[in-house]
PATISE-305623 format. One record per residue: z, y, x of N, C-alpha, C, CB in turn; chain. Coordinates in steps of 0.2 Angstrom, whole numbers, plus 5000, padded with zeros to 4 digits. Each point is the difference from the previous one (the first is absolute). Last residue first. Glycine has a CB too. Example, Ala and Ser with C-alpha at 12.3 -4.5 7.8 and 13.67 -1.06 7.14 Angstrom:
2
5035/4989/5064/5001/5006/5004/5003/5005/4996/4990/4997/5006/A $
5010/4975/4996/5000/5006/4996/5000/5006/5004/5006/4994/4991/A $
This chain:
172
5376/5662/5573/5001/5008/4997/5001/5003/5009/5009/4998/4984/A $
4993/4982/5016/4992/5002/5002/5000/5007/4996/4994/4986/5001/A $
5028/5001/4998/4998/5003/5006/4992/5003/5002/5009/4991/5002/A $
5000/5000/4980/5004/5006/4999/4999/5002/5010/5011/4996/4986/A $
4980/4983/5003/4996/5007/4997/5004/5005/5003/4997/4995/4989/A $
5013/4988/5019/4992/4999/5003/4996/5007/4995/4999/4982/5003/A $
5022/5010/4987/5001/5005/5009/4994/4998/5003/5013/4999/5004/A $
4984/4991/4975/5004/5006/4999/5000/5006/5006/5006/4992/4993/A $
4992/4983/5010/4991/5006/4996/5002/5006/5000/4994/4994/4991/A $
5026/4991/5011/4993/5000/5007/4995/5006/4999/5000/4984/5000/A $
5013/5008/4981/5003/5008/5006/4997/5001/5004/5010/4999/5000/A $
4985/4984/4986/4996/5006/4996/5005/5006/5005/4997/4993/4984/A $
5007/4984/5023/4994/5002/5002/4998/5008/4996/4998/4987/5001/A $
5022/5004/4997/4999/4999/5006/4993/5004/5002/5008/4989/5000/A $
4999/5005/4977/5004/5003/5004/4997/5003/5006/5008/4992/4995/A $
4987/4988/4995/4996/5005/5000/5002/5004/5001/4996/4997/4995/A $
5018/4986/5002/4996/5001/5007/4994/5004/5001/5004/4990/5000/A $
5007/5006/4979/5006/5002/5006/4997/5001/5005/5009/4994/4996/A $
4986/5005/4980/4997/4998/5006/5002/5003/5004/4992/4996/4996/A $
5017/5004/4982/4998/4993/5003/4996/5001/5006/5000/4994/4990/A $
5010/5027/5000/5006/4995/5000/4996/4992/5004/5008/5005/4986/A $
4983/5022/5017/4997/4991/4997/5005/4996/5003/4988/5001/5001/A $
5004/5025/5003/5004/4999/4996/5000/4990/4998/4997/5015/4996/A $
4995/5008/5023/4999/4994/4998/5006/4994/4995/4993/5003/5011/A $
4997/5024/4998/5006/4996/5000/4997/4994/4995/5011/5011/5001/A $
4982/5013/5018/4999/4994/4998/5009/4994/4995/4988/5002/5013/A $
5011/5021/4999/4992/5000/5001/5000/4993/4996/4996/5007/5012/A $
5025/5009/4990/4999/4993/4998/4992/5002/5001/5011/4995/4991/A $
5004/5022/5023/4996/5000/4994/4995/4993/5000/5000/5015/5001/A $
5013/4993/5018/5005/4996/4994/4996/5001/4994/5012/5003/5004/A $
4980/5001/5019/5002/5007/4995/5006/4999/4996/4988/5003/4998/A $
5000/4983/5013/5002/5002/5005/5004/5006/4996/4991/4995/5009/A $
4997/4986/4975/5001/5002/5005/5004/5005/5004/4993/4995/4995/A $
5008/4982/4990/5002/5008/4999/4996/5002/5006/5013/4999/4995/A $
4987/4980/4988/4998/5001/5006/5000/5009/5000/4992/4988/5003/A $
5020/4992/4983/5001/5006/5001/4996/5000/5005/5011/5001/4995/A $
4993/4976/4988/5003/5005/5005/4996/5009/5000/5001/4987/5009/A $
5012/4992/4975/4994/5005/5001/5001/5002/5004/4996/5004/4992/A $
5018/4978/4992/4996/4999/5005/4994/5006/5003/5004/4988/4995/A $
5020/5010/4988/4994/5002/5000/4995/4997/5007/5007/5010/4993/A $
5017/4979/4995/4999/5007/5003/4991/4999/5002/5015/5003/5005/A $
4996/4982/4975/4997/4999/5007/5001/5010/5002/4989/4986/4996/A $
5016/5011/4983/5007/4995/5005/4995/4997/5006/5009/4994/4990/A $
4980/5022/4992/5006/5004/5005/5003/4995/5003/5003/5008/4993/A $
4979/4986/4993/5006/5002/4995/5007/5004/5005/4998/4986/4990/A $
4984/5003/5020/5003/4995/4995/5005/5004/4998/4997/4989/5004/A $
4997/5025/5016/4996/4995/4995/5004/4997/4998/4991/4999/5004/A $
5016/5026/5008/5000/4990/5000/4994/5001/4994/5016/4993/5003/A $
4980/5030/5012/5005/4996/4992/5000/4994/5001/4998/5008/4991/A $
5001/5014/5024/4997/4994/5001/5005/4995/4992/4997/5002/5019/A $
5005/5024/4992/4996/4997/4994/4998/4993/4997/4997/5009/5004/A $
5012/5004/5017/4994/4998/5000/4996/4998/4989/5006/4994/5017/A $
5018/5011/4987/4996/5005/5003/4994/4999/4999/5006/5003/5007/A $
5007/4981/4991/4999/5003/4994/4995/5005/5002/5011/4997/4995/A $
4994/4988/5024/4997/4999/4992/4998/5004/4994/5006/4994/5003/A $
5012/5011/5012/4993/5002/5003/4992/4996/4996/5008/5001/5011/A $
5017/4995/4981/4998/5006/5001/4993/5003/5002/5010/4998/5002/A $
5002/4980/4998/4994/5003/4995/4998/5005/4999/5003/4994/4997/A $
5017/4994/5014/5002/5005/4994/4993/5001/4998/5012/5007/5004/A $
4987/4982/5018/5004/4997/4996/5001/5001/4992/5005/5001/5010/A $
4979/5002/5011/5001/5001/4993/5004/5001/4996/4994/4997/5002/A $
5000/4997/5024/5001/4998/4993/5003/5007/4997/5002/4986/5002/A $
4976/5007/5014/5006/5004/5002/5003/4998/4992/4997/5011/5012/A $
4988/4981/5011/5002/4998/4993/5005/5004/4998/4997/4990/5002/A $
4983/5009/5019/5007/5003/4998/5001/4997/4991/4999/5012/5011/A $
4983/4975/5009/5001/5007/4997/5008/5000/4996/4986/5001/4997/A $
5004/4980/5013/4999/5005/5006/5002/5006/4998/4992/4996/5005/A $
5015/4978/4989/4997/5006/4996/5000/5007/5004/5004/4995/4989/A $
5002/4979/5011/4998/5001/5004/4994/5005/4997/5007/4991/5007/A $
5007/4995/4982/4993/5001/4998/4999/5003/5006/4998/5001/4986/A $
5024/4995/5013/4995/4993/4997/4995/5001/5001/5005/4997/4992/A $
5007/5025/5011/4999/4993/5006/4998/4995/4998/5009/5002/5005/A $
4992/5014/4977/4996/5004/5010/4999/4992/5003/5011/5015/5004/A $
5005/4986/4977/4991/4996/5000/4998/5001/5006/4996/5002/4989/A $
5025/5001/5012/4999/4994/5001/4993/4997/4998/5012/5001/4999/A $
4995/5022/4999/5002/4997/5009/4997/4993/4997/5013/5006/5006/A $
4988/5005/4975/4995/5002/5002/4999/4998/5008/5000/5009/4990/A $
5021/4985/4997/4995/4997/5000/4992/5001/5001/5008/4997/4994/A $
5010/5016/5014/5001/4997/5004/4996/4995/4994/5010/5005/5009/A $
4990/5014/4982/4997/5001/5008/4998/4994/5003/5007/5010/5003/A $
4994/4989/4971/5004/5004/5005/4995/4999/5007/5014/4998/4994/A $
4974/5004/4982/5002/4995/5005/5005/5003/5006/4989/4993/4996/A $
4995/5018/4987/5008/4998/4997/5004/4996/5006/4996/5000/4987/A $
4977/5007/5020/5004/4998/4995/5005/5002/4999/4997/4993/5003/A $
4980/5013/5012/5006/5004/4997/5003/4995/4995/4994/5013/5001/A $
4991/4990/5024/5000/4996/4994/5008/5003/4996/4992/4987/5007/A $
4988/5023/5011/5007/5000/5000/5000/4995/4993/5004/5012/5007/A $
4979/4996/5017/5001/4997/4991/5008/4999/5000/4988/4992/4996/A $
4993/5026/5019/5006/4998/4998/5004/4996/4994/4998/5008/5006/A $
4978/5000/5011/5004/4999/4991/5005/4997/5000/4992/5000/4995/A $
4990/5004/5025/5005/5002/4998/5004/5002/4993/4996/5001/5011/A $
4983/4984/4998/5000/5007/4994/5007/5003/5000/4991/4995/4992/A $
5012/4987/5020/4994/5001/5002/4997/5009/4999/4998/4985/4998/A $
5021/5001/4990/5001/5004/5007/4995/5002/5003/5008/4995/5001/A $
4985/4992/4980/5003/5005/4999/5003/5002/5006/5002/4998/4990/A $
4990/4983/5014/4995/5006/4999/5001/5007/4996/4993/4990/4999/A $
5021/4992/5007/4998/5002/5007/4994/5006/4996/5002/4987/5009/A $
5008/4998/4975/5005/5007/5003/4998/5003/5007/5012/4995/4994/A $
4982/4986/4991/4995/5007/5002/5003/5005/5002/4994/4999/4994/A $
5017/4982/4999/4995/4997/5005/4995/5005/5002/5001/4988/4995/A $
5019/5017/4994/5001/4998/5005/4995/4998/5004/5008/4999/4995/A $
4992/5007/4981/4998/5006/5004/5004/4998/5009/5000/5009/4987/A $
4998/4971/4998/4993/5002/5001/5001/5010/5003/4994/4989/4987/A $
5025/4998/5005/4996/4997/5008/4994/5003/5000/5005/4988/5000/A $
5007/5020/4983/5004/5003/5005/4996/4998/5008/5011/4999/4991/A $
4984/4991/4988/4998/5008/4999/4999/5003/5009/5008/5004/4985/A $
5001/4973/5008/4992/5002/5000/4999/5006/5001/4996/4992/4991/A $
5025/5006/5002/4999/4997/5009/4993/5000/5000/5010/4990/5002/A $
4996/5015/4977/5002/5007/5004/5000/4995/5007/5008/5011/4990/A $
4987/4977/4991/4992/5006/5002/5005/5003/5005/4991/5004/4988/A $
5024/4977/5009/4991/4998/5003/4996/5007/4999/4999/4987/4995/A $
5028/5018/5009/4997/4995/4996/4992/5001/5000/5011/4998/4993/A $
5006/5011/5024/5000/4995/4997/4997/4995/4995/5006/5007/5005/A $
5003/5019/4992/4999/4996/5008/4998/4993/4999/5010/5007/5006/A $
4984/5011/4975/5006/4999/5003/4998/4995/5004/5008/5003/4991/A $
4977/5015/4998/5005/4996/4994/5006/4998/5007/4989/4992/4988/A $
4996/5027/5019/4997/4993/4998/5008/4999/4997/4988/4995/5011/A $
4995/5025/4998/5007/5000/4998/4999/4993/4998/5004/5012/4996/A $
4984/5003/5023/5000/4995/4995/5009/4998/4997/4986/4995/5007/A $
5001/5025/5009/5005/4999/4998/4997/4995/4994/5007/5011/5005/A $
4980/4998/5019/5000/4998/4992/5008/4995/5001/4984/5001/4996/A $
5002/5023/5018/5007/4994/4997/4997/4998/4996/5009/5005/5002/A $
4979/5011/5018/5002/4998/4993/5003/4993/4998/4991/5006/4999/A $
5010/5014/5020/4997/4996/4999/5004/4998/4996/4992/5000/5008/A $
5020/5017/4998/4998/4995/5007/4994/4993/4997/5016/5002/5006/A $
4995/5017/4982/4995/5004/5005/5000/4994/5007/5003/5015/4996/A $
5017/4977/4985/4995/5005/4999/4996/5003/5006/5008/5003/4991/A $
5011/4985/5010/4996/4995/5001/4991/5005/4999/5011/4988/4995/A $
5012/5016/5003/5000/4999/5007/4995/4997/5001/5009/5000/5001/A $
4999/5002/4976/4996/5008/5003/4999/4998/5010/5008/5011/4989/A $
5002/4971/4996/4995/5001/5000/4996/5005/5001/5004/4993/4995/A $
5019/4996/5015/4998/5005/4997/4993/5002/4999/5010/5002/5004/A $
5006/4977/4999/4996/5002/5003/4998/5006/4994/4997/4989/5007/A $
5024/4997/5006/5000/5004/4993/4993/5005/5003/5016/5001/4994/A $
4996/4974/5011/4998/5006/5003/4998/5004/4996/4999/4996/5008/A $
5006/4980/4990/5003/5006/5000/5001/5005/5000/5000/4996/5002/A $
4984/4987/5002/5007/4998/5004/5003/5006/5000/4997/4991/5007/A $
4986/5004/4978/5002/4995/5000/5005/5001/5007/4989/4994/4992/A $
5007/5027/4997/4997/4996/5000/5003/4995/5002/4993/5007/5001/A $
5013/5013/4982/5004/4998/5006/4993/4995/5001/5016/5001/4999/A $
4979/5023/4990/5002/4992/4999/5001/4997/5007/4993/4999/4989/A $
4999/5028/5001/5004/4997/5004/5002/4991/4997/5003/5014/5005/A $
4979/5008/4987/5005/4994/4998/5001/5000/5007/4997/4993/4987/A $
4986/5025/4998/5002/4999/5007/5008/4993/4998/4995/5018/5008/A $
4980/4983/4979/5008/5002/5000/5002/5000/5006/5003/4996/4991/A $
4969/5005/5005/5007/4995/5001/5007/5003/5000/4993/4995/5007/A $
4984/5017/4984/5002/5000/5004/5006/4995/5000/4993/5010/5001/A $
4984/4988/4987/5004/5001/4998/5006/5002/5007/4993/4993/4989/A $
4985/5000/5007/4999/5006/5002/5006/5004/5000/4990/4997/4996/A $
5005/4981/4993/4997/5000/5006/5002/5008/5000/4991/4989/5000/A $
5026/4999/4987/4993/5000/5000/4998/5003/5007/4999/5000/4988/A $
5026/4993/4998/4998/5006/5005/4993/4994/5002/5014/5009/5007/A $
5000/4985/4970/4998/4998/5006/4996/5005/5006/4999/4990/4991/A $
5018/5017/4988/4993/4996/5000/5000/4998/5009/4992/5008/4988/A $
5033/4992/5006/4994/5007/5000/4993/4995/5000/5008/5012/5011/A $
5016/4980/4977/4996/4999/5008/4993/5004/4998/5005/4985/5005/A $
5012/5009/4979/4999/5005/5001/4996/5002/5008/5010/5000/4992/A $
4981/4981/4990/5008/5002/5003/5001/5009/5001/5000/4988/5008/A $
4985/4988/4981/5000/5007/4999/5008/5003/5004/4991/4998/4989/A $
5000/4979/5006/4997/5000/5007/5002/5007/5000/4990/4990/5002/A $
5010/4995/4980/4993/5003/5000/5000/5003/5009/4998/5004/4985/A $
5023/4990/5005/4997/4995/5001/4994/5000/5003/5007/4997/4992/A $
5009/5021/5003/5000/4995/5005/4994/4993/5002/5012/5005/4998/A $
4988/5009/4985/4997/5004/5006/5000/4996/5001/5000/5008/5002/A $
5010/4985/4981/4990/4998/5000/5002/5002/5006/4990/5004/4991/A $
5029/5000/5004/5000/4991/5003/4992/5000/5001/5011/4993/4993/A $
4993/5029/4998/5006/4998/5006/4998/4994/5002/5011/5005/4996/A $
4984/4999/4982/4995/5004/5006/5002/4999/5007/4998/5011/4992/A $
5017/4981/4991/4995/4995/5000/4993/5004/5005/5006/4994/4987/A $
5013/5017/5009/5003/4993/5003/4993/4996/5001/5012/5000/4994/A $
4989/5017/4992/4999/5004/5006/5001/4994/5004/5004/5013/4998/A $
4997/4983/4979/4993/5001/5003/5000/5002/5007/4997/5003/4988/A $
């Protein structure tokens, strides 16, 4: 019987991974290498205007290049709203190098490798757990989340429900 509880969870998607961190909710402090390496320390980022962290499945395939291109084609307007985007996979550095450049991606990529930060976040896969999770994060200045957008199929919405997000968090 216990074997068989065991294979439901897994199956239903049930782990040990912390609930999902919400709006109000304060960010984990983490370190992750970016696509060239370099070891970005998310508190370095804290009291300098608002961040959105998006966590996406993996490099390369149709929603996460859609996702990724669409916070590229606004990426002026986020810097504008000085907001900082960062994209969060499993994906090593140097395949997160090779999306950067294909897609010609102005923002930072940082991997993930172990899921760690993931977890933290809370962020749970779909289909049963073998997709990793698709949600981003609009944080403000503080590191306190103001917004989180949850939606394995629309990747490209992404983009926009952050847009609104840091346009709200600025008229506050």
């Amino acid at each position: 019987m216990r074997k068989l509880f065991i294979i439901l969870s897994i199956a239903l998607g049930f782990s040990a991974m912390a609930q999902q961190l919400g709006t109000g909710d304060r960010i984990p402090d983490f370190s992750l290498l970016d696509q060239d390496s370099n070891q970005v320390d998310i508190a370095d980022y804290l009291g300098k205007g608002p961040m959105v962290i998006y966590f996406y499945p993996k490099d390369d395939t149709p929603g996460c290049t859609r996702e990724a291109c669409s916070f590229r084609d606004s990426y002026e307007e986020f810097s504008d709203a000085g907001a900082t985007v960062f994209g969060i996979s499993s994906d090593s550095p140097s395949k997160h190098k090779r999306f950067v450049e294909r897609y010609r991606l102005p923002f930072t990529l940082l991997a993930d490798s172990d899921n760690e930060v993931r977890k933290a976040f809370g962020v749970k896969g779909d289909l049963f757990g073998l997709i990793p999770g698709r949600v981003t994060f609009v944080i403000d200045e503080e590191g306190i989340i103001q917004h989180v957008f949850d939606s394995q199929t629309r990747a490209e919405a992404h983009m926009q429900e952050s847009l609104d997000a840091i346009r709200r968090i600025q008229q506050d």
